[in-house]
N, C-alpha and C positions, 0 to 999 in steps of 0.2 A: 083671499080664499084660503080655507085652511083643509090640507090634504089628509082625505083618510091611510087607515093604513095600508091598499094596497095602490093608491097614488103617492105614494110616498117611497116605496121600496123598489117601486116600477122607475121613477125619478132616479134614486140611488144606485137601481144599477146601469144605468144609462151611463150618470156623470164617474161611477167607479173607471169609467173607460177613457173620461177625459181628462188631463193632466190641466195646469196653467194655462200652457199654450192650447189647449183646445184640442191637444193630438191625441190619438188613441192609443193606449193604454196598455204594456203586457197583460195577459189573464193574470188577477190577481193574487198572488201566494201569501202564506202565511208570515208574518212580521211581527218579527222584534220590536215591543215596545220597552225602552230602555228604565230601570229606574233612575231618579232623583236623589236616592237615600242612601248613602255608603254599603255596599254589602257584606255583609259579616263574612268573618273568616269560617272556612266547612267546620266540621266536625267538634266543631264547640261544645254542642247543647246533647244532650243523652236524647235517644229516640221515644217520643210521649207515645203510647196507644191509646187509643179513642176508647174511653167509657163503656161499657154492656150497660144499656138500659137494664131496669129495673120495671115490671110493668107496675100500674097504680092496683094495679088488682086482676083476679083472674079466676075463672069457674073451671069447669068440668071439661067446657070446649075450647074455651078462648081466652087469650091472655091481653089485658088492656092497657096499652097504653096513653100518656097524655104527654104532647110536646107542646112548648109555646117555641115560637117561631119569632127571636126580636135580636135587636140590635146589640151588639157585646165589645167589651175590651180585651183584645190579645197582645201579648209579648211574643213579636215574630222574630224581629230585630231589636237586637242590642240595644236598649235605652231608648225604646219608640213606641211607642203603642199605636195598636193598628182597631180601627172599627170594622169590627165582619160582623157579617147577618149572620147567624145560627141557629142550628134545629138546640135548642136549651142554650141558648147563647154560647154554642161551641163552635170550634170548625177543627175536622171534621166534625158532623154529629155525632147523636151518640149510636153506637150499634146496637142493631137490635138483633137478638137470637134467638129465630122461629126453631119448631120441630115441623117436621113434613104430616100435614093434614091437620093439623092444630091451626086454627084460628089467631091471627093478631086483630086488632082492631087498634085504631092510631087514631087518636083525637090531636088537631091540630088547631090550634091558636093565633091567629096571623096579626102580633104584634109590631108588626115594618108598618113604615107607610106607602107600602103598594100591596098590589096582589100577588098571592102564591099561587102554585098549583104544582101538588106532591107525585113524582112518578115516581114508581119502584122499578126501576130498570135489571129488566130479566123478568121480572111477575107476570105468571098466569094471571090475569087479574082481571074481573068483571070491569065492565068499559065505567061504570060509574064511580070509582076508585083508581082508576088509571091513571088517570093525571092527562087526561085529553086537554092541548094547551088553553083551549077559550074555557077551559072550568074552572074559573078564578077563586078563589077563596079570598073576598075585599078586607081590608085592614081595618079593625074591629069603630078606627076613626072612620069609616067610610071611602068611599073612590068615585067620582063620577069620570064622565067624560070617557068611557071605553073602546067605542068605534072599534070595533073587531069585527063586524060584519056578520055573527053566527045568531043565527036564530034559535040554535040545536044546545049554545052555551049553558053547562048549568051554572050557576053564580051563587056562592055561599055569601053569607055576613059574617066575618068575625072569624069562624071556626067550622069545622068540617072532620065529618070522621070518617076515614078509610077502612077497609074492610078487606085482608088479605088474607085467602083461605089457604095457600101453601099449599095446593093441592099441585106438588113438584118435588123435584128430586135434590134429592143434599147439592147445596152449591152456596156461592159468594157471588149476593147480587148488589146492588146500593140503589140510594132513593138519591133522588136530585130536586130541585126545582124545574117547572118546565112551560112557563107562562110564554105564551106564544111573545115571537121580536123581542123577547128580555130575558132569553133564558142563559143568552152566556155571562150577560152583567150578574145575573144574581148568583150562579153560580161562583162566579167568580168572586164574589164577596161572600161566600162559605155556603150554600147551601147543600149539603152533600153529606153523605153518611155511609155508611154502610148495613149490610143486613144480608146475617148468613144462616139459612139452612139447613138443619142436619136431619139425616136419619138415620135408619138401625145399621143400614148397610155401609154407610160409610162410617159411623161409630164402630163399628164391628174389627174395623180394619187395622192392625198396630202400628199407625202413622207416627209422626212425633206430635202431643199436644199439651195442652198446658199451656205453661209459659215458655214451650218450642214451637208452638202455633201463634205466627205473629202476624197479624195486617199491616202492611204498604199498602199506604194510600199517595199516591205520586201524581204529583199537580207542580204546576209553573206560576209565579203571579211578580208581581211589577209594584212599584211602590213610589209616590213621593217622597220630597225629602221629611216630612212631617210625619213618614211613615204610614201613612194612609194607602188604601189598597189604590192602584192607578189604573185605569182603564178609559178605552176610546169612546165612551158610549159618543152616541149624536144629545143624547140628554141626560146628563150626570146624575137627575132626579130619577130619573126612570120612570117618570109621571107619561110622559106625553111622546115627541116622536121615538120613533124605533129604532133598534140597529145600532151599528159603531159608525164612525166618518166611515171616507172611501178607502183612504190610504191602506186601513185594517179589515178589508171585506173578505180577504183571503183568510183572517185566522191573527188571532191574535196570543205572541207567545212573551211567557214573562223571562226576565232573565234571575231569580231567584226560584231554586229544585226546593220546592217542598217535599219532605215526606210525613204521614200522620199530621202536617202543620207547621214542622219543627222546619228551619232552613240546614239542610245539609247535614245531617244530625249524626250519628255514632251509636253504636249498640254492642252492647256486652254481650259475648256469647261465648259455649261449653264447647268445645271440641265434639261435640253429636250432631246429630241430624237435626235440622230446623225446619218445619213450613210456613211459607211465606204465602199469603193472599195477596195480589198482587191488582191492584186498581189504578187504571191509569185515567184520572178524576181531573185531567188537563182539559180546556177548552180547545187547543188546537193541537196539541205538541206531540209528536211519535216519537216516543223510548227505542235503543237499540240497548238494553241492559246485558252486561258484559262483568266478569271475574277476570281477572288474567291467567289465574292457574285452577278454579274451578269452573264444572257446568253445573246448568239444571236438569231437576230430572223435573219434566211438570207428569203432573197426577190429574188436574184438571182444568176447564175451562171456562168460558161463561155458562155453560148450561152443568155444571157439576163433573162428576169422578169423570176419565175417559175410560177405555177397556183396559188399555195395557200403560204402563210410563213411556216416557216420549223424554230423551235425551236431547238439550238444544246448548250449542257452544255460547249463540247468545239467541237474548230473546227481542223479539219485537212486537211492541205493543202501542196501540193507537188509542186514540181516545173513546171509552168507555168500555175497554175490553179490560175481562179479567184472565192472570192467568194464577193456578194454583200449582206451586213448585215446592221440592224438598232442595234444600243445599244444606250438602255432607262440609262439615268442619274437621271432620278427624284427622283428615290430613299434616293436620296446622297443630303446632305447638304455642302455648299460650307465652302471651306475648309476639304474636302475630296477629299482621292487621290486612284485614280485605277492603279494597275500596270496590265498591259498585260502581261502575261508569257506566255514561250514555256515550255510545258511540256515534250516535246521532246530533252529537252537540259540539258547541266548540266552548272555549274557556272556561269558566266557573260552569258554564250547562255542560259541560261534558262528562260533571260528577255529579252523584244520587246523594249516597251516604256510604258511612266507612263499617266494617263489624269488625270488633277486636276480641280474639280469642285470647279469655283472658285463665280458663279454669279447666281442669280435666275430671270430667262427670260419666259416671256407668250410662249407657246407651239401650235402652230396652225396644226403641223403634223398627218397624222394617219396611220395606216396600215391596210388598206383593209383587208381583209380575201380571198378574191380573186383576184390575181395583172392581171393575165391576159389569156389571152382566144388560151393555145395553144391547136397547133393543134397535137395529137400522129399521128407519120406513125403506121401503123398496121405489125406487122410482116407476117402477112399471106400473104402479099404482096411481100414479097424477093422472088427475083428471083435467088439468090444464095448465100449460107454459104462460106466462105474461114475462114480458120483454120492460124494463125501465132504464132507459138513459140518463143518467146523473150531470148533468155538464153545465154551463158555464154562457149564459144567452149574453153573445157584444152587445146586443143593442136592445135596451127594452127593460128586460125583466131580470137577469143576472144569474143565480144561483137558481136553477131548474131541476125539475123531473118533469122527463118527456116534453121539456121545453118551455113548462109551465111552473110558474112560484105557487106556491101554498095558497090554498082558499080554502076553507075550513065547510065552503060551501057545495065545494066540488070532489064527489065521489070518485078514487081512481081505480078501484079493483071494488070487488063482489063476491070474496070464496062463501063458499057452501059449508056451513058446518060442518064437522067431522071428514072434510075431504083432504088430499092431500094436492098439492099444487108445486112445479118448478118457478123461481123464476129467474129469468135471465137479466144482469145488472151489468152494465157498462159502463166508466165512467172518461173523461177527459183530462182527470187532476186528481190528486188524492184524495179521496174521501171513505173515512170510518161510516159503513153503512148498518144503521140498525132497525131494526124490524120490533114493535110491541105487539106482544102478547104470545108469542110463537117463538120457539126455539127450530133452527134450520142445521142441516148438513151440508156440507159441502161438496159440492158433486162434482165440480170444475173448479179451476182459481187460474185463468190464461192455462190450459193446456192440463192441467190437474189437481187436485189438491197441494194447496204447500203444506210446509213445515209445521207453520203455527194455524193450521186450520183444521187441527185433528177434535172430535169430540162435537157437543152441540154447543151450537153457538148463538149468538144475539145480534152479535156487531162484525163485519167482515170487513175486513183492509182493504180496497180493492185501489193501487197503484195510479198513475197514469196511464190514459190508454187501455187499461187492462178490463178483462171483462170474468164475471165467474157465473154459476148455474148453484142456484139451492135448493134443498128442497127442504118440503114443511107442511107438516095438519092443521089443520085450523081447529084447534080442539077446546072444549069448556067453557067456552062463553061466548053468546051473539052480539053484536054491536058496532059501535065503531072507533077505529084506532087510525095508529099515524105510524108511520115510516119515513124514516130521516135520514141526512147527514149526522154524526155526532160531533164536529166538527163546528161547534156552537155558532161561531156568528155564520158559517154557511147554512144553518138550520134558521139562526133567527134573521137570516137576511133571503127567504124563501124556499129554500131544499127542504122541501115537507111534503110529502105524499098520506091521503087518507085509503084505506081500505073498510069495509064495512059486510061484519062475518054476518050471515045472512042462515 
């Protein structure tokens, strides 16, 4: 008998809980999968930044882009080449840079031999461009045999154009892949980009930019000895069953720090001020990023500017959060060198990358005390609380909300257009919670707002045990979307919630 997809991950979280012996199982946590491949020594390679697309053309409203989506060759490792999927055969992709209310439109090519499906993580975005997992875009050879169970699926052939009207506020958001049960494999073999942005009000401002405005893009990945990207899937093809083995249901972390692609890379920098976009484009892995003798001053978050700067000695960042920080150099005479650490990490993970103050440059930047003039929703304006427990089913189903795995078929929430709603999120283990289409505040985080939860956001940390309150409008477009774990193989091994704005 051959098991569809939700007899198969129903299976998986059953046996996650039985060992050899047949005995049950710690709840599962995130695991080290080791590589194969010798790992270069840090600070080798100079730090690459990812490409600014170029659009194919563009009118009065809207700027066009065209990406093919295929298989590529990278130098990751010293004398190895590695095969990554990428958006233009890159990884990361290329960036793209919106203005706020200008039109992109993204023509996408699905040159692999599986299906895609593009989310722009943080986008307002009509539900038919969202990148709702069952909306596969098939690989231009074809695909049968899908079993996903959605009768709602749209299904492209070949190619597909998205449609992002930017109708939002200056920020740093990125696109991923996000095919339902395969979205940490494929991410993990490159598909990921970034996509920022801007308007008058944050252009207005005398930040450092240029070539002092730099993206981090920080990810973890694993390798054979052939140097080939390594991962646990249950099916290497990525054709047919879903998910990773058991042993990796908690999260799979690599032991080689990407940043921008590079492994452990070095950067040249001026005694000024520098901003950093800061993306942490990991499948499972939490940053404690750390200077020994500087801080950050962050400016902004996932959802753009904050009102005032926010001072943090280090920073903590989970998977799919951004944060946007200045780090001042002036202190530092050239010929001084910064290493970035994770203090979250041990050995070779416990380092990022190095910056080496290498030149003394006049400084024309500044940092307001006020970036910018948002607006709070008021909570006394919900018009209804919903409650969602994030946790971890022993028997049965495994990675849940409200106890239940992902069906694409099953409606969880109902907001009303233009209303405003709390809701209250709990979880048992750590999990990066994010919410499409809706930027939230934070109104609780166990007892208050933290540190790193100032400004609007996408994705919220929420600990073990711990519980927080958000609130959010449902604004711009009706239809239906998904809420998740970002914590990839807990999303594609069930922690999937639908909502449908009404």
């Amino acid at each position: 008998m051959r098991l569809g997809r939700r007899e198969f991950l129903q299976l998986g979280g059953a046996f996650a809980w039985m060992g050899s012996s047949g005995c049950i199982q710690p709840r599962p946590e995130a695991r080290l999968l080791p590589s194969l491949a010798p790992l270069p020594q840090p600070f080798q390679v100079p730090l690459p930044v990812p490409a600014v697309a170029k659009p194919a053309s563009a009118d009065a409203t809207t700027d066009h882009y065209e990406f093919d989506v295929k298989q590529a060759a990278a130098r990751i490792l010293p004398g190895l080449e590695t095969t990554i999927w990428g958006y233009e055969g890159i990884f990361p992709g290329p960036t793209i840079e919106a203005r706020r209310d200008r039109r992109v439109s993204l023509l996408l090519r699905n040159r692999l031999p599986v299906p895609i499906v593009h989310h722009l993580h943080g986008g307002r975005t009509a539900p038919e461009s969202d990148g709702y997992p069952t909306d596969l875009t098939l690989p231009e050879s074809g695909f049968a045999d899908l079993h996903m169970h959605d009768p709602l699926a749209r299904i492209a052939h070949g190619q597909r154009t998205h449609i992002f009207e930017n109708r939002q506020r200056a920020a740093t958001l990125w696109y991923h892949d996000h095919r339902m049960d395969f979205t940490g494999a494929q991410v993990w073999r490159g598909l990921a980009g970034l996509y920022v942005i801007r308007d008058e009000e944050e252009l207005g401002l005398p930040l450092p930019r240029g070539e002092r405005e730099i993206p981090l893009v920080l990810c973890d990945r694993s390798f054979e000895a052939d140097g080939s990207l390594r991962y646990p899937a249950v099916d290497p093809l990525l054709r047919g069953a879903p998910g990773v083995i058991a042993d990796y249901m908690g999260g799979v972390l690599g032991d080689v720090i990407l940043v921008n692609g590079a492994a452990w890379p070095r950067l040249e920098v001026a005694n000024v001020k520098y901003r950093f976009r800061i993306l942490n484009a990991s499948n499972a892995r939490r940053y404690e990023l750390a200077f020994e003798h500087t801080p950050f001053l962050q400016i902004g978050s996932d959802g753009g500017l904050l009102s005032a700067p926010v001072t943090h000695r280090t920073l903590r960042i989970v998977p799919a959060e951004r944060f946007d920080v200045v780090v001042d150099f002036s202190a530092f005479r050239p010929g001084t060198s910064l290493t970035l650490r994770n203090l979250a990490g041990h050995g070779a993970e416990a380092q990022v990358m190095r910056f080496d103050v290498v030149r003394t440059e006049r400084d024309d930047s500044a940092i307001p005390s006020m970036l910018s003039a948002n607006t709070a929703l008021d909570p006394r304006g919900a018009v209804l609380t919903r409650e969602f427990d994030f946790s971890y089913q022993r028997f049965g189903h495994g990675w849940t909300i409200n106890g239940k795995p992902f069906d694409p078929t099953r409606m969880d929430a109902r907001p009303k257009l233009d209303t405003t709603e709390i809701w209250r999120m709990k979880t048992d283990f750590s999990h990066p919670l994010h919410l499409h289409l809706v930027h939230f505040r934070v109104l609780s985080h166990s007892g208050r707002p933290g540190p790193y939860d100032a400004g609007w956001k996408d994705t919220l940390d929420l600990g073990p045990g711990q519980a927080a309150e958000v609130l959010m409008r449902f604004a711009g477009y009706r239809g239906r979307y998904v809420f998740h774990c970002h914590n990839l193989e807990h999303e594609d091994m069930g922690m999937m919630g639908n909502f449908e704005v009404e």
